[in-house]
C-alpha positions in Angstrom: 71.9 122.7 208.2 68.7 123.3 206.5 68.4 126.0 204.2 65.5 128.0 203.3 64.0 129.8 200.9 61.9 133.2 201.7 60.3 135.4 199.4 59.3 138.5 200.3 61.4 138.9 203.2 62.1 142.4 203.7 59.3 142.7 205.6 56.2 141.5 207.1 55.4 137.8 207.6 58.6 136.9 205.5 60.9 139.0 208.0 59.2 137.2 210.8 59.7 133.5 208.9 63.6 134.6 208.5 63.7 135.7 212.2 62.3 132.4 213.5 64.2 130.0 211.3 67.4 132.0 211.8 66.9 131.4 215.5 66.3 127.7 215.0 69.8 127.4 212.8 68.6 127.3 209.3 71.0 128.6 206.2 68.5 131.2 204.4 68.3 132.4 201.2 66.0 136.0 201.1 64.3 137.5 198.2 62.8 140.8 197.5 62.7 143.6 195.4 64.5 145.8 197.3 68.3 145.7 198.3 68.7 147.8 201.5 66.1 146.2 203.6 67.3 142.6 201.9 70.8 143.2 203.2 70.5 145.1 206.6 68.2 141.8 207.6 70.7 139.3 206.5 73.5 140.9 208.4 71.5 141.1 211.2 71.0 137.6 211.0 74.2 136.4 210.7 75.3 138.3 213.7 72.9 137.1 215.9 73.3 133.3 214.6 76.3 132.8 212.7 74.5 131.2 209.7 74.4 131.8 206.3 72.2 134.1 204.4 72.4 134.6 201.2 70.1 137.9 199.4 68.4 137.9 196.1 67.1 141.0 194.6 64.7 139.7 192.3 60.8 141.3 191.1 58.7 138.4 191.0 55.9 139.9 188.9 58.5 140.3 186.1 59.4 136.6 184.5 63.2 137.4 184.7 63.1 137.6 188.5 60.8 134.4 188.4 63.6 133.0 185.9 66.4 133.7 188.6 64.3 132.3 192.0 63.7 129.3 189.9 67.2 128.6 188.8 68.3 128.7 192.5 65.9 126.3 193.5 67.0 123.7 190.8 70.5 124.3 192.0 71.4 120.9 193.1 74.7 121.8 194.7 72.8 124.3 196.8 69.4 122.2 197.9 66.5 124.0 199.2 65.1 122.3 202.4 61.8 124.5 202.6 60.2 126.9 200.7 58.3 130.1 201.9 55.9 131.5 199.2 54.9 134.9 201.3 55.9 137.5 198.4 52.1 139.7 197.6 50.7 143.1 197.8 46.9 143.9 198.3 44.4 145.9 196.0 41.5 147.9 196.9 38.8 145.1 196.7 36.3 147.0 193.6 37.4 145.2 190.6 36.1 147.4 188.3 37.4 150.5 189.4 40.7 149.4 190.1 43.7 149.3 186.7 43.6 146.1 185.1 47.7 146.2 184.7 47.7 146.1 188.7 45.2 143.1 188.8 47.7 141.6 186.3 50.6 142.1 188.6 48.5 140.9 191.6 47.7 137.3 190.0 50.9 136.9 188.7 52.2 137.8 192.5 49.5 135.6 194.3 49.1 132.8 191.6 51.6 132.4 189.2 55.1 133.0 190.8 54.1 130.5 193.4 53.3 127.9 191.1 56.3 128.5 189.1 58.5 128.3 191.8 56.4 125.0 193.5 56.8 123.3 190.0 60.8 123.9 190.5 60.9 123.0 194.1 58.7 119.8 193.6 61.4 118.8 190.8 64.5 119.3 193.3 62.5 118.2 196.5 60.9 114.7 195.1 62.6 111.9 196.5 64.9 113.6 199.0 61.9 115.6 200.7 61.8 118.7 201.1 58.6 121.7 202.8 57.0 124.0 201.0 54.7 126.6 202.7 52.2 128.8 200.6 51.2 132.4 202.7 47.7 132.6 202.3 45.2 134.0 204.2 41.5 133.5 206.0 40.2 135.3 203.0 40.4 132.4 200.8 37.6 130.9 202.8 35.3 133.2 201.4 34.3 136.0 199.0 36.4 139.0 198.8 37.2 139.9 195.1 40.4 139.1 193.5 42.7 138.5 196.5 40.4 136.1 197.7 39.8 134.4 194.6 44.1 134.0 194.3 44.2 132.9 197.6 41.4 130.3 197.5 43.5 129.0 194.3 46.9 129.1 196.8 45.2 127.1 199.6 43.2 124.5 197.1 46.3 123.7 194.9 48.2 123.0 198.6 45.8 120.5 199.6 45.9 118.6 196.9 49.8 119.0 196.6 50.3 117.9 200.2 48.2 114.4 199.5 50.0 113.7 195.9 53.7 114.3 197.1 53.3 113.2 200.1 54.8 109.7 198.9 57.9 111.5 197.4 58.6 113.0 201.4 57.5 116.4 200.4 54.9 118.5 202.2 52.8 121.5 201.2 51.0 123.8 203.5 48.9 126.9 203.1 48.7 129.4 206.0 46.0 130.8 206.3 46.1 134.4 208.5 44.0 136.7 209.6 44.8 140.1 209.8 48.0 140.1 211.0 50.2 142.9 212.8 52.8 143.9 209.7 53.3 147.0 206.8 50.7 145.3 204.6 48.2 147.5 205.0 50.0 150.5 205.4 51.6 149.7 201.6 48.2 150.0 200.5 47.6 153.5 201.9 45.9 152.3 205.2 47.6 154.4 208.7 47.2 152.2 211.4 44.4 152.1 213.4 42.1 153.0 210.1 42.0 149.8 208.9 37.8 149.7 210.3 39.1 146.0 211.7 38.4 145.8 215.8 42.1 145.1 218.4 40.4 141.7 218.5 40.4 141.0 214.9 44.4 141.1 215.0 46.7 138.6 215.0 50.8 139.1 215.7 52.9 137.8 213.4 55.3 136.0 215.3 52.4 133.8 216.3 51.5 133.4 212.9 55.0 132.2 212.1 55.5 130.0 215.3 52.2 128.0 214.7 52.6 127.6 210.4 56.1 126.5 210.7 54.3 124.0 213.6 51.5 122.8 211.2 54.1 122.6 208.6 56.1 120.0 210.4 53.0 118.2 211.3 52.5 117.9 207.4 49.3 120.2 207.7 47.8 121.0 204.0 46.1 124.2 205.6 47.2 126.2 208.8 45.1 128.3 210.6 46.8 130.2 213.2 44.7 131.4 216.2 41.4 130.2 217.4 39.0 132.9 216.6 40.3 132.6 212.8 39.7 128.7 213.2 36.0 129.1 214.6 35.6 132.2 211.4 36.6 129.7 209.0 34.2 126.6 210.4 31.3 129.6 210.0 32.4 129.9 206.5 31.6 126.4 205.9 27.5 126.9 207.1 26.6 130.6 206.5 25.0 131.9 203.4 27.9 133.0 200.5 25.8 136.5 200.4 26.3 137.2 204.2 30.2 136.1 204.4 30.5 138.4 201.6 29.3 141.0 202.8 31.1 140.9 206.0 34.2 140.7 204.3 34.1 144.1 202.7 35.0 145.8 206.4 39.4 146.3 205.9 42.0 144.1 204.2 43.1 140.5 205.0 
């Protein structure tokens, strides 16, 4: 069986990726900073499927629980088959006003625990091949303060990953959501419903899911899911920076 590796997978996107691969009869190995939901998931899981889950409790904005993800990637008598970078928390979007100790935390989240834990799984992957899938989001396509900045980062290092490992059987791809139906917003102090987004600007997350693992397969270096977000990301492409921008001040992607 293929295993996989989820972080953030207590809730949200990376509950939905566990779900989905659970279903399909991948092992799974979940990470997040908080035991309870960690462990009620996994059993859950192993009920309904009879595979193997494995939990790690691990902070990934701290370098020890970067340290401890990374060491059970490069376990070679325990491969991982496909990584799931979805662990990340959002900000309000003005820069200046927000604590620069949080904006720390949030690039190290978005930026530097994915690439830490790509540069392990490229070294265990290479040559036996291997998927890696980076959670990123429409908002790299445009400009939207820091998130957006560490996700344009996330979906640019994927394409050029997915071309230059290609040859070594390994794939990386970037999905790129929308808004998305999950507690992300509500972490951030946002009830539902108050988010100033319209019911069409939602996606659901098993959709998400379904059409990135899809893409992933396909050896996609950037997924899209949905074809509004498609058709707002080809308008990205022609409209003025200045008018994008400002449209992407309404809610949180």
């Amino acid at each position: 069986m293929p295993t996989a590796l989820i972080t953030g997978a207590s809730a949200g996107l990376g509950e939905e990726f566990a779900r989905q691969l659970a279903a399909r009869g991948a092992d799974l190995v979940l990470v997040a900073r908080s035991a309870g939901p960690l462990d009620a998931l996994a059993a859950a899981l192993r009920d309904a499927h009879g595979i193997s889950v494995e939990v790690m409790v691990a902070d990934l904005v701290a370098e020890e629980g970067v340290a401890r993800v990374v060491a059970r990637i490069a376990d070679h008598g325990h491969p991982i088959d496909l990584l799931i970078n979805n662990a990340g928390f959002g900000l309000p979007l003005h820069f200046a006003d927000n604590d620069i100790d949080d904006e720390v935390r949030h690039l190290r989240i978005h930026v530097e625990a994915p690439m830490r834990l790509m540069h392990a799984a490229l070294g265990a992957m290479r040559g036996r091949g291997g998927r890696i899938i980076n959670v990123a989001s429409v908002a790299g396509f445009i400009s939207r303060s820091t998130y957006s900045a560490c996700k344009q980062w996330l979906i640019g290092f994927s394409r050029w990953a997915n071309a230059e490992y290609a040859a070594d059987g390994v794939s990386v791809t970037a999905v790129c959501p929308g808004f998305t139906h999950t507690t992300f917003h509500e972490r951030m102090g946002l009830e539902p419903g108050r988010e100033g987004i319209p019911a069409i600007g939602w996606l659901n997350a098993p959709d998400v899911v379904r059409e990135g693992l899809r893409d992933a397969a396909r050896g996609k270096a950037v997924s899209v899911p949905s074809l509004r977000y498609k058709l707002v990301v080809a308008l990205t492409r022609v409209l003025p920076p200045s008018l994008t921008a400002r449209a992407a001040r309404r809610g949180r992607v």
